[in-house]
Backbone of each chain as ProteinMPNN parsed JSONL, in Angstrom:
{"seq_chain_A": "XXXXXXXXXXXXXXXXXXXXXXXXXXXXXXXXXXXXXXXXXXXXXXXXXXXXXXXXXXXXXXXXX", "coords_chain_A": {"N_chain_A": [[76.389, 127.203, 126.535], [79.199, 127.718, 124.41], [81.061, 129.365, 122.273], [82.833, 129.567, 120.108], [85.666, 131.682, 118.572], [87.325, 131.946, 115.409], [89.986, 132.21, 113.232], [89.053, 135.061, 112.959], [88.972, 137.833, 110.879], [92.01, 140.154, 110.947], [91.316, 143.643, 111.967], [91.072, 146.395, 109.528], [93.939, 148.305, 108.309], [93.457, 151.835, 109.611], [92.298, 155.273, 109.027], [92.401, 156.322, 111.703], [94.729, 154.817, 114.54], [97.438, 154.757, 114.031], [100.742, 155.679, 113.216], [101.542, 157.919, 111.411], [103.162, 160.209, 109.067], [104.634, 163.641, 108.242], [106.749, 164.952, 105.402], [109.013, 168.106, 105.461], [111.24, 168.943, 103.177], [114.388, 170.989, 102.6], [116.238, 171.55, 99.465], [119.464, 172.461, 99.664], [121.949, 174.866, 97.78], [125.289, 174.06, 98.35], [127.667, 175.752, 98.502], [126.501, 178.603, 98.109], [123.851, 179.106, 99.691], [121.844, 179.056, 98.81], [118.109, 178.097, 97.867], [117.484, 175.221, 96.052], [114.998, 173.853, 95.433], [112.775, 172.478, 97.068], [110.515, 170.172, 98.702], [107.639, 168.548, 99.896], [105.969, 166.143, 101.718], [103.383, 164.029, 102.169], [102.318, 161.406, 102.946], [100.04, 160.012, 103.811], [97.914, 161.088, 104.053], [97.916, 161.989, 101.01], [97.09, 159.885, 100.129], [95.187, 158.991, 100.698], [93.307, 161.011, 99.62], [93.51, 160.74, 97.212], [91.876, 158.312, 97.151], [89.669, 158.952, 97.584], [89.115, 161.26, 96.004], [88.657, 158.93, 94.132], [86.655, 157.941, 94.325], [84.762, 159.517, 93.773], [84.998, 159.947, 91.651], [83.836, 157.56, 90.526], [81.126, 158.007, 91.467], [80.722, 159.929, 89.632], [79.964, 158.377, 87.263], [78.235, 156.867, 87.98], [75.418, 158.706, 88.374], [75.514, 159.726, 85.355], [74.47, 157.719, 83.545]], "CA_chain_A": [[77.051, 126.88, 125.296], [80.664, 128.549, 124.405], [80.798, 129.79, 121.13], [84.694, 129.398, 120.186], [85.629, 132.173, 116.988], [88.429, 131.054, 114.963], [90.023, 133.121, 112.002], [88.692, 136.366, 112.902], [90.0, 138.516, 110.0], [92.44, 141.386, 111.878], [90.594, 145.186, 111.556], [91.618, 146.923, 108.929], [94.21, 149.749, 108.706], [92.481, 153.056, 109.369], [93.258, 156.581, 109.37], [93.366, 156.166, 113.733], [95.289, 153.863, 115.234], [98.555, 154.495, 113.428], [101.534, 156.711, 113.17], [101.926, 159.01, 109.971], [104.196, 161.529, 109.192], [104.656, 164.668, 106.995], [108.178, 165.732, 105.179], [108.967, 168.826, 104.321], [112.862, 168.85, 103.028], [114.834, 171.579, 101.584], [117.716, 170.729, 98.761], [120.626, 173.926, 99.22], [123.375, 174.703, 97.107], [126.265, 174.116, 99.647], [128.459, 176.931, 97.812], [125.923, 179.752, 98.046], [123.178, 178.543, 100.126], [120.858, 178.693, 97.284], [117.554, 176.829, 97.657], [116.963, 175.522, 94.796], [114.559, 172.735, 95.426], [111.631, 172.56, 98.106], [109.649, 169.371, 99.003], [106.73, 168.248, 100.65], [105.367, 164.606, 101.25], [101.969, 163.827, 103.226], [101.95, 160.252, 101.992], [98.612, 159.347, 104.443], [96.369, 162.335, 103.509], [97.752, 162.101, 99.856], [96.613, 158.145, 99.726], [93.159, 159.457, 101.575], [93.016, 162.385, 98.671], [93.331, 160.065, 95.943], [90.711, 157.658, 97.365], [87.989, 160.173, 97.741], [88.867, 161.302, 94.309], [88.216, 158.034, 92.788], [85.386, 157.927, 94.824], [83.999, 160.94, 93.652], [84.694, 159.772, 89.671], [82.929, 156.176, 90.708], [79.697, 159.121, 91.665], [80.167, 160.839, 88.682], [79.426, 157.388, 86.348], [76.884, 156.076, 88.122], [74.888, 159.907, 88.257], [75.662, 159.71, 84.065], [73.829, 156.658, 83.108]], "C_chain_A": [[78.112, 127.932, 125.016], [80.428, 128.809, 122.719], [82.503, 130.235, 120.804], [84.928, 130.734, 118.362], [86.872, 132.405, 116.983], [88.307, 131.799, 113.478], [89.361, 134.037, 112.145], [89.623, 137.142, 112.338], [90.619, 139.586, 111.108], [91.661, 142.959, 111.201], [91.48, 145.614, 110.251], [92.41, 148.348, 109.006], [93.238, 150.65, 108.649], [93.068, 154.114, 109.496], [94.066, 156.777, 110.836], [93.935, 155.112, 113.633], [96.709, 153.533, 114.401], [99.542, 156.005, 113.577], [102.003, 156.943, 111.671], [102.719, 160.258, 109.902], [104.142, 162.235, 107.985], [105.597, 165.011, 107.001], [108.017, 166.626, 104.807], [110.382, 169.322, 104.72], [112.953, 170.189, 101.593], [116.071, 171.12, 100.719], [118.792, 172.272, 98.694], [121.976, 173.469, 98.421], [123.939, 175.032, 97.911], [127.071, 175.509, 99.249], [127.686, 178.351, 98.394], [124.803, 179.702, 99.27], [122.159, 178.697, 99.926], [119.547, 177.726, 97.683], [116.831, 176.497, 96.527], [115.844, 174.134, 94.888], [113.465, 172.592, 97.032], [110.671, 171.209, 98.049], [108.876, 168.745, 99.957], [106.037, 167.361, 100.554], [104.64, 164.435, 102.608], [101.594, 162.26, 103.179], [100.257, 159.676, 102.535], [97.998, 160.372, 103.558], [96.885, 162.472, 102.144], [96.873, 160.854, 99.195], [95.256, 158.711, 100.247], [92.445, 160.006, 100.308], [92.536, 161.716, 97.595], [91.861, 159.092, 95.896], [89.484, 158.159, 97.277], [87.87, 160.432, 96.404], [88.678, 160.252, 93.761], [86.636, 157.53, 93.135], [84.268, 158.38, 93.822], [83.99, 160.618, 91.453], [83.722, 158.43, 89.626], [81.164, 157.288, 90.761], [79.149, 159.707, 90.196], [79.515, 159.709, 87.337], [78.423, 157.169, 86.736], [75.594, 157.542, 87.849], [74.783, 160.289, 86.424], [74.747, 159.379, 83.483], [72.631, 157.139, 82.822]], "O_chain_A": [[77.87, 129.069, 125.42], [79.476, 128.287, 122.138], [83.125, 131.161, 121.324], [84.363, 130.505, 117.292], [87.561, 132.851, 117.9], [87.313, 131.991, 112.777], [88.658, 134.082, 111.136], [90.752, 137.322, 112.795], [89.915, 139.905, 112.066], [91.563, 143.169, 109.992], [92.576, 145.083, 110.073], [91.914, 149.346, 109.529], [92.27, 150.53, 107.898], [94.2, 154.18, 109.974], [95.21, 157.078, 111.179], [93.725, 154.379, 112.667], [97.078, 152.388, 114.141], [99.134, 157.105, 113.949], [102.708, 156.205, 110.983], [102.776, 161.146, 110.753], [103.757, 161.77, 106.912], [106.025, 165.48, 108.055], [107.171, 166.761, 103.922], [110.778, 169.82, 105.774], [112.355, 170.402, 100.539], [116.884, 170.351, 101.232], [118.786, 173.016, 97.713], [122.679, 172.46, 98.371], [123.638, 176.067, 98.506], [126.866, 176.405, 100.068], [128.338, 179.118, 99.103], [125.077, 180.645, 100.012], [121.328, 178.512, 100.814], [119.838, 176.54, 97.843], [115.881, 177.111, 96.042], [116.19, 173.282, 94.069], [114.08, 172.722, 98.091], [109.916, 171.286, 97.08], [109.481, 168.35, 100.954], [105.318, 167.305, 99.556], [105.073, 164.614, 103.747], [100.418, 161.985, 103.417], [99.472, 159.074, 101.803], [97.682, 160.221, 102.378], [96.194, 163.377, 101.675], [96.217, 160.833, 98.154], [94.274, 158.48, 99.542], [91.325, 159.647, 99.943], [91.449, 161.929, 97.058], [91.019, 159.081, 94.999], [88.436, 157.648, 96.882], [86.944, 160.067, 95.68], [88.448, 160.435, 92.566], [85.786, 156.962, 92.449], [83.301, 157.819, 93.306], [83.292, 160.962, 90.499], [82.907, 158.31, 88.712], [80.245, 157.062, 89.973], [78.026, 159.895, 89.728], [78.697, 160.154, 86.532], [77.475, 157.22, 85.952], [74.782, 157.253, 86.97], [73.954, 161.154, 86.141], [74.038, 160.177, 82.871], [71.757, 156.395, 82.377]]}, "seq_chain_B": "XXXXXXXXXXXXXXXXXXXXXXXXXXXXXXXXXXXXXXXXXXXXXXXXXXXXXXXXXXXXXXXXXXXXXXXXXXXXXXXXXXXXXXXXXXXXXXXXXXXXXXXXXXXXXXXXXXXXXXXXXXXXXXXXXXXXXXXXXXXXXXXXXXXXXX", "coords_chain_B": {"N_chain_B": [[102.999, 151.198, 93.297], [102.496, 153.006, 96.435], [103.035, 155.763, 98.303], [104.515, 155.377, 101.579], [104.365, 156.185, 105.389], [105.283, 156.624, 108.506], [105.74, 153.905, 111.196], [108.238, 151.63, 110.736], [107.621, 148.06, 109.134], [108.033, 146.124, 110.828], [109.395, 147.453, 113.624], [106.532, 147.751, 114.091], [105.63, 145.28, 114.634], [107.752, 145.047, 116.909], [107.189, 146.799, 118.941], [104.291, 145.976, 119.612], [105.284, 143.585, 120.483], [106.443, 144.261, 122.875], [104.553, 145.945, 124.213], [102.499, 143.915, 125.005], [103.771, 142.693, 126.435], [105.669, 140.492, 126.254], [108.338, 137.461, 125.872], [110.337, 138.267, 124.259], [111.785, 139.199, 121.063], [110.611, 142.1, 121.525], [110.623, 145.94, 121.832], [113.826, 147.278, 122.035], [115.73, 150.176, 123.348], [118.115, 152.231, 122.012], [119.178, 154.718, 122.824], [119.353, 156.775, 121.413], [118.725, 158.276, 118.258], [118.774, 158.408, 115.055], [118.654, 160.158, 111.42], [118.061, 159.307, 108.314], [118.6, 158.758, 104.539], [117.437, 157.652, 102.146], [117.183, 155.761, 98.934], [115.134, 154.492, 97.836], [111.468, 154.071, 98.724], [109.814, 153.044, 101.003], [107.277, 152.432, 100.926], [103.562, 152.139, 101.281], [102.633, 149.551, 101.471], [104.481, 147.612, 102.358], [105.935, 148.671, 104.167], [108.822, 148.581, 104.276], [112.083, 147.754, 103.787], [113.752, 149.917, 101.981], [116.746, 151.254, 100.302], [119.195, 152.803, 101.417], [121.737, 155.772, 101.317], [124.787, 155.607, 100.419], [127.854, 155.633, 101.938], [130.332, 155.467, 101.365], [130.668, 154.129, 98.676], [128.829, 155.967, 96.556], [128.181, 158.591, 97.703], [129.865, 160.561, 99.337], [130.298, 162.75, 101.332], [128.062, 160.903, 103.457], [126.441, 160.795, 106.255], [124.432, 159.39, 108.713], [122.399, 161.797, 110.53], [122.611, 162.78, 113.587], [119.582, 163.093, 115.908], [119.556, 163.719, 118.384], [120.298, 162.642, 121.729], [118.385, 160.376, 123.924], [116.207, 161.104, 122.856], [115.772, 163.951, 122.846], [116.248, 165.134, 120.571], [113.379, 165.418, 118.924], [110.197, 167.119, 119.515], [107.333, 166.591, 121.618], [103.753, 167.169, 121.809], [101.552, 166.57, 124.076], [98.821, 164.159, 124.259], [95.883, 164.729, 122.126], [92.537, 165.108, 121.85], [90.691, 164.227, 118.965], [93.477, 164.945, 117.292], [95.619, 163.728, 118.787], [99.086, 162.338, 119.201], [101.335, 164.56, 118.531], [104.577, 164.621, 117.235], [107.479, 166.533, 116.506], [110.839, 167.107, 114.8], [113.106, 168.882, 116.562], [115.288, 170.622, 116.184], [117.108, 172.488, 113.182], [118.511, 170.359, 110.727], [121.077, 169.152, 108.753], [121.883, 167.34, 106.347], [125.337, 166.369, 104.992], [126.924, 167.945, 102.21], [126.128, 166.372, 98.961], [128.93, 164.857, 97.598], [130.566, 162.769, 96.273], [128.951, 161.333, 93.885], [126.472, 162.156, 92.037], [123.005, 162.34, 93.694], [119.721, 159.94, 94.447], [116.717, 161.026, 96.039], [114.642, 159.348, 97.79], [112.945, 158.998, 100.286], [113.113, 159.275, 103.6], [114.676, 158.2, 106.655], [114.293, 157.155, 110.145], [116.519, 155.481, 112.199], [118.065, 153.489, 114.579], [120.766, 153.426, 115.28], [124.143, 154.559, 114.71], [125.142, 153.062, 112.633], [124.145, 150.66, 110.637], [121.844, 149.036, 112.817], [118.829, 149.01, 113.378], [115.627, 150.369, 111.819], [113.255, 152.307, 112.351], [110.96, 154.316, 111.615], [109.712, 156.391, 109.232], [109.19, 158.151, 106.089], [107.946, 158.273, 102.732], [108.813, 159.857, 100.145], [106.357, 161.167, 97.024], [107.833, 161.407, 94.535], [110.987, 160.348, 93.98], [113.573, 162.61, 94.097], [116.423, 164.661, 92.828], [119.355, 164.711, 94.066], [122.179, 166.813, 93.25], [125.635, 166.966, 92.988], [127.143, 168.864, 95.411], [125.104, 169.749, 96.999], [123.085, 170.086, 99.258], [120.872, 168.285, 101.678], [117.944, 169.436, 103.74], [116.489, 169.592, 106.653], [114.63, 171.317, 108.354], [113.786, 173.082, 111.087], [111.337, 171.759, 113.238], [109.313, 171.828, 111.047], [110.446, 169.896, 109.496], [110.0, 167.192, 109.862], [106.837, 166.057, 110.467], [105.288, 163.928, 112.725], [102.819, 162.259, 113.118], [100.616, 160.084, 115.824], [97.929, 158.676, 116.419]], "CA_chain_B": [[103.588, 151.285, 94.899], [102.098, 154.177, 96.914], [104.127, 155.966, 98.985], [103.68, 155.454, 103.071], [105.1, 156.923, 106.384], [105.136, 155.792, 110.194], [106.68, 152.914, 111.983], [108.213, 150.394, 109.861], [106.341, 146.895, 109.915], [109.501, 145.609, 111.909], [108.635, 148.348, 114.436], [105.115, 147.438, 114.469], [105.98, 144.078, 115.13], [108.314, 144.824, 118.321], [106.392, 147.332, 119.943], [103.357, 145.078, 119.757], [105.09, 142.32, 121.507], [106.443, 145.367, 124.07], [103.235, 146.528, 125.248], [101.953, 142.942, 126.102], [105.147, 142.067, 127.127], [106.261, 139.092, 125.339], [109.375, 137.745, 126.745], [110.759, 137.653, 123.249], [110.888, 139.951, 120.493], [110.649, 143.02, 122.033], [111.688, 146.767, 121.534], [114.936, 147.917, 123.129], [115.656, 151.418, 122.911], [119.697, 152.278, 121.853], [119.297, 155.869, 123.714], [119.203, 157.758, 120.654], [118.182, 157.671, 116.374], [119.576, 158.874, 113.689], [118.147, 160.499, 110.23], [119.094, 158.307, 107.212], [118.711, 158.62, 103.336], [117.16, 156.372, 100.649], [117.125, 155.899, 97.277], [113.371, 153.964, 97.013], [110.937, 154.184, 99.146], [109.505, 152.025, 102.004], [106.129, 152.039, 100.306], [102.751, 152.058, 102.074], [101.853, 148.077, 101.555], [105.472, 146.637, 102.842], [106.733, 150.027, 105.108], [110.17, 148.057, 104.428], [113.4, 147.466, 102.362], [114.336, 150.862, 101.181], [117.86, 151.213, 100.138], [119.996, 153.684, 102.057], [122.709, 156.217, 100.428], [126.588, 154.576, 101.266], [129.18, 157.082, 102.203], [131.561, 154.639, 101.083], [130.296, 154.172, 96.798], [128.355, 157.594, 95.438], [127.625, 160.286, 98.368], [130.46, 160.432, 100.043], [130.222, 162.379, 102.8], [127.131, 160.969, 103.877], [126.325, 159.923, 107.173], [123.408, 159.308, 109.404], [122.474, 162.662, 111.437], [121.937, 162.522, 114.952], [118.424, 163.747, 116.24], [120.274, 163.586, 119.987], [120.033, 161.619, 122.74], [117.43, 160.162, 124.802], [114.805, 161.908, 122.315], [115.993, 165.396, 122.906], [115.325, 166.119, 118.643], [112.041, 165.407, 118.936], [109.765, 167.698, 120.389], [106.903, 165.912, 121.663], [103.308, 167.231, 122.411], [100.423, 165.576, 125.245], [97.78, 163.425, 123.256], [94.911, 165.962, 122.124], [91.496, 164.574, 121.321], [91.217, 164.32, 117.195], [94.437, 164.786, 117.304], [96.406, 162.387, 119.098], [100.239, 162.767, 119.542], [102.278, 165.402, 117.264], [105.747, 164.812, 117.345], [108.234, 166.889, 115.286], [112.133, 167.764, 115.035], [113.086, 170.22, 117.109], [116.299, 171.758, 115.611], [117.357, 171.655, 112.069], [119.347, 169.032, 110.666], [121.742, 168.973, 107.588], [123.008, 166.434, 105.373], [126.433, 166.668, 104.557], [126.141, 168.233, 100.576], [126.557, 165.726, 98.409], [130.568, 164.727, 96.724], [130.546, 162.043, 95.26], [128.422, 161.19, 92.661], [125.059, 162.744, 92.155], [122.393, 160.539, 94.008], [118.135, 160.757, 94.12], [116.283, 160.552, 97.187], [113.407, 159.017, 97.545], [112.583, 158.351, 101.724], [113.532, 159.559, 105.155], [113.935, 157.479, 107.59], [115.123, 157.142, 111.27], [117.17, 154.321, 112.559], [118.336, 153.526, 116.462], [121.992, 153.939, 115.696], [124.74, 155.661, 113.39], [125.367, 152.42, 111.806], [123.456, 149.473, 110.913], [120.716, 149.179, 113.461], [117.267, 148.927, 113.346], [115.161, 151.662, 110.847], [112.192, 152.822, 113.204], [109.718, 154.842, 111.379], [109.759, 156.577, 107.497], [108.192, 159.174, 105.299], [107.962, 158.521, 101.841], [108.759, 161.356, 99.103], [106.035, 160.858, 96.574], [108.61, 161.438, 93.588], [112.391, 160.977, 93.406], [114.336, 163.895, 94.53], [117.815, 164.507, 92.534], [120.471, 165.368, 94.435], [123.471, 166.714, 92.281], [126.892, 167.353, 93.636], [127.612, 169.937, 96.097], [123.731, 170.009, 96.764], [122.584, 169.448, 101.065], [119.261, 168.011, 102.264], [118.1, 169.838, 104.812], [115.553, 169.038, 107.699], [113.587, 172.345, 109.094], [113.386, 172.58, 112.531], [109.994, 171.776, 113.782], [108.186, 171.569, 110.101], [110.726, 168.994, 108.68], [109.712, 165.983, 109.948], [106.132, 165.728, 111.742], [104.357, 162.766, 112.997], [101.058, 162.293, 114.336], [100.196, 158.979, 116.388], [96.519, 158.536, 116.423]], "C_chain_B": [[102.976, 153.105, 95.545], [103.302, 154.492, 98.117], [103.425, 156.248, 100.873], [104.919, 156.192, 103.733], [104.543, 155.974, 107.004], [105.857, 154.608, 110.157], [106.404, 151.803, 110.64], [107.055, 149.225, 110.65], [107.327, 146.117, 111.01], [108.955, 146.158, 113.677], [107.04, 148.061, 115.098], [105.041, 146.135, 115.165], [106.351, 144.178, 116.864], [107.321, 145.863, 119.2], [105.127, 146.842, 120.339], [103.592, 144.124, 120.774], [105.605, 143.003, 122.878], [105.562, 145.497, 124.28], [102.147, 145.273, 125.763], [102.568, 141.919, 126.697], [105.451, 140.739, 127.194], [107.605, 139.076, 125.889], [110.279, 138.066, 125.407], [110.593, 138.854, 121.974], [110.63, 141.746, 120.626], [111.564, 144.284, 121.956], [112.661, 146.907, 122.284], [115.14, 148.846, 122.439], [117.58, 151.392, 123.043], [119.961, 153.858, 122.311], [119.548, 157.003, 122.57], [118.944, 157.322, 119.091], [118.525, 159.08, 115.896], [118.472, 159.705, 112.246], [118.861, 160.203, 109.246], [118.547, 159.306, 106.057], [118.523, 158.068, 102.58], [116.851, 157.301, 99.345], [115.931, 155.802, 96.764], [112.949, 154.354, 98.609], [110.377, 152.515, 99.958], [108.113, 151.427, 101.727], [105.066, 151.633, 101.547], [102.35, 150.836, 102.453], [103.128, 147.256, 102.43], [105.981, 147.453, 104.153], [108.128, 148.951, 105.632], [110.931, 147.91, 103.578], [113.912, 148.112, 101.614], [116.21, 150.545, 101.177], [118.969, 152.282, 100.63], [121.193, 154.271, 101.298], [123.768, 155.313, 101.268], [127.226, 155.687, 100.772], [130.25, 156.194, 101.034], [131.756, 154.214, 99.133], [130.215, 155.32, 96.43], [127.93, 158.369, 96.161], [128.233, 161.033, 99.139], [130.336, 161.982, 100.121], [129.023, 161.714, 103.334], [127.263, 160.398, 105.128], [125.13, 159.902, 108.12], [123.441, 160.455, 110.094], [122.212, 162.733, 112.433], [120.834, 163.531, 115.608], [118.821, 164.172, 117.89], [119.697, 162.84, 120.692], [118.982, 161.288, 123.375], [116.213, 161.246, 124.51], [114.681, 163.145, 122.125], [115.522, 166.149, 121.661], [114.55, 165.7, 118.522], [111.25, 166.373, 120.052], [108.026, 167.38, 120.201], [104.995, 166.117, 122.43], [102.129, 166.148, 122.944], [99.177, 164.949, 124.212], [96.6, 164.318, 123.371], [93.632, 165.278, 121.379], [91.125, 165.001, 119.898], [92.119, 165.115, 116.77], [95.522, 164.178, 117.286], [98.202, 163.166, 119.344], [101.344, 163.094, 118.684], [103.584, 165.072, 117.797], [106.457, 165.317, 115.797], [109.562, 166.73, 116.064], [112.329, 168.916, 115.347], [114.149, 171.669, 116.092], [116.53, 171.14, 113.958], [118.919, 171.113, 112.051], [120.155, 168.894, 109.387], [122.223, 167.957, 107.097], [124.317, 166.955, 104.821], [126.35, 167.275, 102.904], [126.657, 167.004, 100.293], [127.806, 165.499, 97.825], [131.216, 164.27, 96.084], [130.112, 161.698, 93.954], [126.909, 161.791, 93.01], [124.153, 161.626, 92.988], [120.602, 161.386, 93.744], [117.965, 160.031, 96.136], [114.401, 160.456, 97.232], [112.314, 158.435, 98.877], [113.317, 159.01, 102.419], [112.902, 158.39, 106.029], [114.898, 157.352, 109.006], [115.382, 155.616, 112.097], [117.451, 154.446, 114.45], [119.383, 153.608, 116.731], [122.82, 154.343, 114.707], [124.688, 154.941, 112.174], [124.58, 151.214, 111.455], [122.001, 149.38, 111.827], [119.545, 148.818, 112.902], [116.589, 150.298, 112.635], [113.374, 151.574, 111.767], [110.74, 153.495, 112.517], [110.688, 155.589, 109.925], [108.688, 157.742, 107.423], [108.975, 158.864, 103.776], [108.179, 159.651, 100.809], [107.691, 160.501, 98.1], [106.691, 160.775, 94.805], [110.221, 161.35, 94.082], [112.385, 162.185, 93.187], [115.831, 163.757, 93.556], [118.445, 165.356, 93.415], [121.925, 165.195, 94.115], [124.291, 167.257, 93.749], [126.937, 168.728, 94.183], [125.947, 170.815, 96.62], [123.246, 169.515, 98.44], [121.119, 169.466, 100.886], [119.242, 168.519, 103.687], [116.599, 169.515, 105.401], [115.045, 170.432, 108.956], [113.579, 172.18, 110.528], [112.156, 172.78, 112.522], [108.951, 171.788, 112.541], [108.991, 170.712, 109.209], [110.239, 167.884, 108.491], [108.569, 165.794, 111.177], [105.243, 164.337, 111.333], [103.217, 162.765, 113.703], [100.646, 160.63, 114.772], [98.711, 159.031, 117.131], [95.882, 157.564, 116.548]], "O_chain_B": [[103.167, 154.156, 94.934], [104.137, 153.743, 98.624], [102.464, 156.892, 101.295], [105.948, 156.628, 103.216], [103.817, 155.03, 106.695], [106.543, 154.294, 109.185], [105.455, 151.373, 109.984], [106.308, 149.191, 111.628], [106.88, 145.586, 112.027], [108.388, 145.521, 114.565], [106.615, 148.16, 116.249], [104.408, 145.991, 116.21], [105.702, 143.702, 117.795], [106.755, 145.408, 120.194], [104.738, 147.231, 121.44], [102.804, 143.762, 121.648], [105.294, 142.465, 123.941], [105.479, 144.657, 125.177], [101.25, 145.434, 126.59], [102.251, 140.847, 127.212], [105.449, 140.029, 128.2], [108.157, 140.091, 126.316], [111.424, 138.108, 125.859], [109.504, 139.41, 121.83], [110.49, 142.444, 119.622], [112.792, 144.193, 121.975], [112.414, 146.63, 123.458], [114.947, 148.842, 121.223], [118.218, 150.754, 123.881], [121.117, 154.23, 122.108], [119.948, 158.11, 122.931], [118.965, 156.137, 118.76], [118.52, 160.258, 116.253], [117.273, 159.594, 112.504], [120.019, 160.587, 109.082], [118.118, 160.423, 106.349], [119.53, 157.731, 101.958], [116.56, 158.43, 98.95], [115.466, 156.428, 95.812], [113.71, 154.778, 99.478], [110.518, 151.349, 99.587], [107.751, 150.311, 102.102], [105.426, 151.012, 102.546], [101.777, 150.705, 103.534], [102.788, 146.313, 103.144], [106.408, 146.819, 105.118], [108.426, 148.615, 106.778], [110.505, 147.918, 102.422], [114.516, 147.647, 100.647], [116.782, 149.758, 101.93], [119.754, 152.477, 99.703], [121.794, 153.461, 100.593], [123.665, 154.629, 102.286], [127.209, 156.375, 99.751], [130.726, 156.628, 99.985], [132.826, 154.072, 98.541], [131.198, 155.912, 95.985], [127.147, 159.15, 95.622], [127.704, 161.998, 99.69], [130.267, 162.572, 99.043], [128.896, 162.469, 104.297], [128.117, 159.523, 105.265], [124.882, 161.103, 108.224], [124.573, 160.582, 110.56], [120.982, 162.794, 112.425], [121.165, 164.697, 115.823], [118.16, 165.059, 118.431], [118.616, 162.333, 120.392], [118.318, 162.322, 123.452], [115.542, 161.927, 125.286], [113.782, 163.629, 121.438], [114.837, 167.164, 121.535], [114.724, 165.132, 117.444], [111.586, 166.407, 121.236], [107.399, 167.686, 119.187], [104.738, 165.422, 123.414], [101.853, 165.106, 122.35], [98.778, 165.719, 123.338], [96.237, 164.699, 124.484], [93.832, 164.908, 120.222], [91.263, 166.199, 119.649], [91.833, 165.987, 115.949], [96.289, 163.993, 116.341], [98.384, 164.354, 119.611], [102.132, 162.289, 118.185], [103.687, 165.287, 119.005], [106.276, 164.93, 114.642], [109.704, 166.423, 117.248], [111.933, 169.907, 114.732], [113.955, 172.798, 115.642], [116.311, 170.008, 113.528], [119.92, 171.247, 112.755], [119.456, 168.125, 108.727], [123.297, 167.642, 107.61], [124.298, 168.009, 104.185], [125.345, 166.805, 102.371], [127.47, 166.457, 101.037], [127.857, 166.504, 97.115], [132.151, 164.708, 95.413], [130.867, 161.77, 92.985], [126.389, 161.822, 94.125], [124.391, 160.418, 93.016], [120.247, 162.47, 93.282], [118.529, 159.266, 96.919], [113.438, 161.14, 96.886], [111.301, 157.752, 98.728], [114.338, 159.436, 101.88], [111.796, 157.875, 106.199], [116.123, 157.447, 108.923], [114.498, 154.853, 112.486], [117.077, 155.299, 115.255], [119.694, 153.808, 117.905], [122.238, 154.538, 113.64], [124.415, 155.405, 111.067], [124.346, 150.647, 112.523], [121.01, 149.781, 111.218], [119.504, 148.263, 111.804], [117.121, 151.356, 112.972], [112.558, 150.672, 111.576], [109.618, 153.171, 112.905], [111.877, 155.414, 109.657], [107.801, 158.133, 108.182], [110.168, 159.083, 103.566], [107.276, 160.482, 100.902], [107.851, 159.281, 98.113], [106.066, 160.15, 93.948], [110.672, 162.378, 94.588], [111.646, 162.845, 92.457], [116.353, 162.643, 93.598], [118.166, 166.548, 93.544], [122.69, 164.261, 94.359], [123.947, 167.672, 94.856], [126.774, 169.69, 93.434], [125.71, 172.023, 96.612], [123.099, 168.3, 98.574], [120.382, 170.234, 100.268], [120.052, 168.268, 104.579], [115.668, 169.221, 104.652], [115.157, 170.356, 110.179], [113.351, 171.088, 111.049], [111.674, 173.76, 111.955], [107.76, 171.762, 112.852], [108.505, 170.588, 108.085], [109.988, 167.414, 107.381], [108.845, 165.527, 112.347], [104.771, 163.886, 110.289], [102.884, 163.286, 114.767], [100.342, 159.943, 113.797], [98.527, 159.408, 118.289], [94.653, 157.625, 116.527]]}, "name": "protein", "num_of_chains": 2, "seq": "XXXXXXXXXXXXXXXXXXXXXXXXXXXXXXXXXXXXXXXXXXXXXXXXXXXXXXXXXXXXXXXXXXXXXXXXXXXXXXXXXXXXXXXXXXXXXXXXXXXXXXXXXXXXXXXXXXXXXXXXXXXXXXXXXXXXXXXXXXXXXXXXXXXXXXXXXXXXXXXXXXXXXXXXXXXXXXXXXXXXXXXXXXXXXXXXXXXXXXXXXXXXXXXXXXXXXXX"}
């Protein structure tokens, strides 16, 4: 007997199996070469960060009650 | 909207039908990519449709920066078990300062040629950046722009 499977949802993203990147951009004053402005963007491990933290407040309700 | 990085979904698309070699579809490489400029962000749920500065309206000089040829501004190490494969920019990279009109920036992203082309992969800023007049974005060598493929 064959067993045929049809609509198998696709995996879900995960932390592996992808390409992520981290910026970190300076802004100079062209004149002087001044930096007046410094930034840094993780966007995976900030979206991870946040998740855990809401995690971690979902823990702290139920531990309340 | 959360803010994402890595290969657009475009990207995801063609290299998908590249590696099981679809006749159709498929990446082609233009022998070198660029470092663009947006206004919004590519966002983690769509990783598409940001809006790019224009030399030609409010940033004038701007123009795509070239990472060099055949991959050369990337420096690219061997896949490392929980790890996987770091790639950064090797040398740094300047934006022209700004001259026109003030602008914000809100994305990096690298394309496959100076003009037009295809937009390859992204990093979100999680806030709007202003950049006033007479003001350069600059790109670190080797801690501006890293990627990890895992």
């Amino acid at each position: 007997m064959s067993v045929e499977i049809t609509n198998e949802p696709a995996p879900a993203p995960r932390a592996t199996g992808r390409t992520s990147g981290r910026l970190h951009l300076k802004f100079v004053k062209e004149a002087t070469g001044e930096v007046i402005n410094e930034v840094i963007s993780d966007p995976m491990h900030e979206n991870e960060r946040r998740t855990r933290d809401d995690a971690k407040i979902l823990d702290v309700g139920h531990g309340s009650e | 909207m959360s803010a994402g990085s890595g290969l657009t979904a475009a990207a995801d698309l063609s290299i998908t039908n590249t590696l099981v070699a679809l006749a159709s579809g498929t990446y082609g490489t233009t022998g070198g990519n660029w470092w663009a400029c947006y206004t919004t962000q590519f966002t983690a749920a769509t990783k598409a449709g940001a809006t790019e500065w224009l030399a030609a309206s409010d940033t004038a000089p701007y123009a795509r920066q070239a990472m060099g040829a055949a991959g050369v501004g990337w420096t690219i190490a061997a896949y490392a078990s929980s790890t996987g494969v770091v790639w950064k920019n090797t040398n740094t990279l300047t934006q022209p300062a700004v001259a026109g009109t003030g602008q914000t920036l809100f994305a990096c992203g690298w394309c496959d040629a100076l003009t037009s082309g295809n937009i390859n992969y992204f990093i979100d800023l999680a806030a709007s950046q202003a950049v006033n007049i007479g003001t350069a974005v600059i790109l670190t060598a080797s801690t501006g722009a890293v990627f990890t493929t895992y």
